[in-house]
C-alpha positions, 0 to 999 in steps of 0.5 A: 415322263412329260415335263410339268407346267410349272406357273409362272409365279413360281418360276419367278420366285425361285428366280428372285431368290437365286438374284438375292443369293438366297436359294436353298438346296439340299446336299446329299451327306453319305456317312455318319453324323459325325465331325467328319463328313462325306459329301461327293466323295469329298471328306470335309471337317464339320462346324455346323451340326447341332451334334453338340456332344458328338453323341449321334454315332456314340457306338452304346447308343447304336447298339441300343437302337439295333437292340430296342428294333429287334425288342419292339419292331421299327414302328409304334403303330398308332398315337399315343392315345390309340396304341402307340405309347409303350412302356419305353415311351413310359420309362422315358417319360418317367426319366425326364420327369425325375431328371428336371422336377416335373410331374409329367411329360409328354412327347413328340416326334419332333420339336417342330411338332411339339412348339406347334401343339403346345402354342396352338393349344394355348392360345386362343381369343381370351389368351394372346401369346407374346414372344420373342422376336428372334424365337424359333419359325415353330413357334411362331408358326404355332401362334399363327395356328391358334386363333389368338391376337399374337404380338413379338417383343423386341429380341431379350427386352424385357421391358418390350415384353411388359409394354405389350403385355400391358397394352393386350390387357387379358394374361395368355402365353410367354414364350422364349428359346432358351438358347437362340438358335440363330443368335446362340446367346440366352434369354433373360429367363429369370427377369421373365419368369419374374415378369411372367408371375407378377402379370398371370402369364404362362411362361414356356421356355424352347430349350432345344439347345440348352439341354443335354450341353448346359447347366448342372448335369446338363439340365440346361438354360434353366439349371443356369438361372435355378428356375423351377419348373413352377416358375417355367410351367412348359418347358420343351426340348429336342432329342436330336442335339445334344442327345444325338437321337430324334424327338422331343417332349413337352414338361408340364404339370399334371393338369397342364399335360392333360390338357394338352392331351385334351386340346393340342392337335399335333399330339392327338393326331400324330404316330408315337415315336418308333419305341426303338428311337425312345430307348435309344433317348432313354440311353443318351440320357443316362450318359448324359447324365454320367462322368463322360457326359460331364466330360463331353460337356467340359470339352464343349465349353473348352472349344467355345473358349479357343474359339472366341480366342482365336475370334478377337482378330477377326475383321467380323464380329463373334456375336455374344454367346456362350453355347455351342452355336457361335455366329460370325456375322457376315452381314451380306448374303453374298459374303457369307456364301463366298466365305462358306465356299472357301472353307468348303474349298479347303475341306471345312464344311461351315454353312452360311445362313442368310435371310429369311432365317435371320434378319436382312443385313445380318447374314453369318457364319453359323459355327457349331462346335462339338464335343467330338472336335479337338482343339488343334481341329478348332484351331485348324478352323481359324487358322483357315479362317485368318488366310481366308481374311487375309485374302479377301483384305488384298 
């Protein structure tokens, strides 16, 4: 095959990238998703999946997803509104509506797709969107999709928000994470909902790292401040964190979910979910809501304690948080990969994340715990972390 011309430009790009130490590539994982992972044929204990709860090699939830395929087949066919929705999309649908009090739910594929629908939907000239400055990329690229003025708070500042509410001057769009990705630490939800009510808005909260691992029966960032779904009227979440599996849904109203059925493009033109990825969410949600998830969810909260134990004799600061994700800020890009790489050097897979996913200057370590990691595993993590320190000190 002859080479390809690649431009210039793009060669210098990817150039620049590699001089900041910012340049990405894909590795290439040959086992299950568990804690424990395979990469070259090396065994590496894991600190960065989102598998909170240690569901996505849960054994009832890989027979329910052999048992679904060999029931429905390994596609749905079409969109939801030509042939593709199911009766398991139905149940499903059905069971997050009676599990977080709202009257419908819609779903997706994935929650990129979901946040790009539901903002792009919302928006327009006569409804700016607001949000928070450290929200999801998916979010923010929704709101470049829509053709409405779009304006960012400063990162869980309340009064930011209501100064730039004030200064747009027609109600649109609130939206949040619920839990920052990045950051791991909470939004204000309540004093936001407040603000919200009072000036018209539409509030949509992100919870893709709330739900399934937080809150009374694991209903996430809003069980922790009791907000109902009248005072968060969209509320969307990710199948592929907690929950282990693949998708995401969208909860609404009657009237909001047919609207969006109407008028948010993702949804309208996009292939439903395989029906075998539903049933299997459909299980890991009643386990979610079962003694084991709650016992899943008593360990999750028990490794972040250990963890941020071990932390206060760090010489880098643990950015606040009480979620599973748990940031060591490094500050430089060069740093945080040379940390990441010693862990990797003594079996711990433990990724640095650098700019343009966080801020200049605030690159980090990102630790994710699991429900499936022990504590002498987390121990084991800072017991290696305290010699890597130790020696970058010398």
């Amino acid at each position: 095959m002859p080479p390809f011309n690649t431009p210039d430009w793009m060669l210098a790009a990817l150039q620049e990238r590699r001089e900041q130490h910012l340049f990405r590539s894909t590795k290439v994982i040959t086992s299950p998703q568990t804690t424990h992972l395979r990469q070259a044929d090396k065994d590496y204990l894991a600190f960065c999946a989102n598998d909170y709860l240690g569901l996505a090699n849960h054994p009832m939830l890989k027979q329910t997803m052999a048992d679904a395929a060999l029931s429905y087949g390994v596609g749905s066919g079409a969109s939801h509104l030509v042939c593709g929705h199911l009766d398991i999309h139905e149940k499903l649908e059905q069971a997050l509506c009676e599990w977080l009090g709202y009257e419908r739910v819609l779903l997706f594929s994935t929650g990129y797709m979901a946040n790009l629908a539901v903002i792009s939907a919302l928006g327009s000239k006569q409804h700016p969107i607001l949000m928070d400055k450290l929200n999801h990329a998916s979010l923010i690229d929704g709101a470049r999709l829509s053709e409405a003025t779009f304006k960012r708070y400063l990162h869980n500042n309340v009064a930011s928000a209501a100064k730039h509410m004030a200064s747009l001057g027609q109600a649109g769009v609130l939206a949040t994470d619920g839990i920052f990705s990045m950051d791991g630490d909470r939004a204000p939800l309540s004093e936001l909902a407040r603000l919200a009510a009072e000036q018209g808005w539409l509030l949509m909260v992100d919870d893709a790292h709330g739900l399934g691992c937080m809150g009374e029966a694991g209903k996430g960032s809003l069980a922790l401040e009791n907000l109902s779904a009248q005072q968060v009227p969209f509320l969307m979440g990710t199948f592929g964190k907690a929950f282990g599996v693949a998708g995401a849904f969208v909860a609404c109203s009657h009237d909001m979910a047919d609207y969006l059925t109407q008028f948010a493009r993702p949804y309208i033109y996009t292939t439903a979910m395989p029906p075998a990825v539903a049933a299997t969410v459909l299980a890991s949600l009643q386990l979610i809501q079962s003694e084991e998830g709650e016992r899943r969810r008593e360990t999750l909260a028990s490794n972040v304690t250990l963890l941020r134990q071990r932390a206060e004799a760090w010489p880098y600061e643990m950015m606040p948080s009480d979620s599973a994700i748990q940031p060591l800020l490094i500050g430089s890009s060069e740093q945080a990969l040379r940390i990441s790489y010693e862990l990797e050097q003594r079996g711990i897979m433990c990724k640095a994340i650098r700019p343009p996913t966080v801020p200049p200057n605030t690159a980090r370590l990102r630790i994710t715990l699991s429900a499936e990691h022990s504590h002498g595993e987390v121990g084991h993590l800072c017991d290696t972390l305290d010699a890597i320190f130790h020696d970058v000190s010398k």
